[in-house]
N, C-alpha and C positions, 0 to 999 in steps of 0.2 A: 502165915497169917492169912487170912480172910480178908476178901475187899469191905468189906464191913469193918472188920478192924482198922486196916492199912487207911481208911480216911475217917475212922473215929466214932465208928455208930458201934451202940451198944444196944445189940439185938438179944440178949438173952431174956426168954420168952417161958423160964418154966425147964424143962429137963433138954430139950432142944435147945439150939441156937441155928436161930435164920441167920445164915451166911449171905441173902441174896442182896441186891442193892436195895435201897429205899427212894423212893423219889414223892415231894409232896410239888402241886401243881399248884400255882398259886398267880393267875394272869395278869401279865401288866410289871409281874417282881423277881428278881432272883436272889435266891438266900444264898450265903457266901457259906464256907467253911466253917466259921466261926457263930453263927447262927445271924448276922443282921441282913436284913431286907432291903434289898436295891434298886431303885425304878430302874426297869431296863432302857429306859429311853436315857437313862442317866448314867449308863452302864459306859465304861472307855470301850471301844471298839476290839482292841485287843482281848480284852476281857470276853466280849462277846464269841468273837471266836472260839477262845479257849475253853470257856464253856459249850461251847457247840460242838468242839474234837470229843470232849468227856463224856456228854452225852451219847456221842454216836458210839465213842468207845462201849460205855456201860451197855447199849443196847446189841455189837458185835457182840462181847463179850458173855453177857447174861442175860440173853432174849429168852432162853428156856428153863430161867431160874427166877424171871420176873413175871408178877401176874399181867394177865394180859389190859388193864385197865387201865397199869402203870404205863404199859409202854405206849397205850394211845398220849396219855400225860405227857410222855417224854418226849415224842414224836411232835406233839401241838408245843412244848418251849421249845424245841429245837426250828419249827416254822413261826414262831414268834422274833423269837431271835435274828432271822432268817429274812424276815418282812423289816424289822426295824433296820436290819444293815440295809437293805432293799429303800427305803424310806432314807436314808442316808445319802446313799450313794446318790440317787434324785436330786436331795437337796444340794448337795455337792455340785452337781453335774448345772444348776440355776445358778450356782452362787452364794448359797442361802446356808450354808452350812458346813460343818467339817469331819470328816470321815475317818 
């Protein structure tokens, strides 16, 4: 199977099938598996992470099968992500918060 398949996109496009990731940019949210939309500041910590391994993963993985506009996209949630845990730890480190 295709990583397209293996987490559920349906790329068939006509006689082709794009096999490559998909990724939509969408600042401020992350969409789950299931398609709902998540404030990342509301995101659990854990979560955050785990999506920031997939990310990188997807980008080791299929940097030469993604267009290059995606990967700036994927590149800016993964420093999104990256600032919010950054913005946590902060608050944390005052008092003010929990990590």
């Amino acid at each position: 199977m295709s990583w397209a398949e293996d987490n559920g996109y349906d790329m068939y496009d006509g006689d082709e099938i794009d096999q490559s990731p998909h990724f939509e940019y969408e600042s401020g949210y992350w969409e789950t598996k299931d398609g709902r939309r998540i404030p990342i500041r509301k995101m659990d910590t854990y979560h955050m992470l785990n999506c920031i391994k997939w990310l990188e993963k997807i980008l080791a993985e299929y940097r030469d099968q993604i267009e290059h506009d995606s990967i700036l996209e994927i590149e800016a949630k993964i420093e999104e992500f990256q600032d919010e845990l950054q913005h946590r730890k902060k608050a944390l480190l005052k008092g003010k918060g929990s990590f």
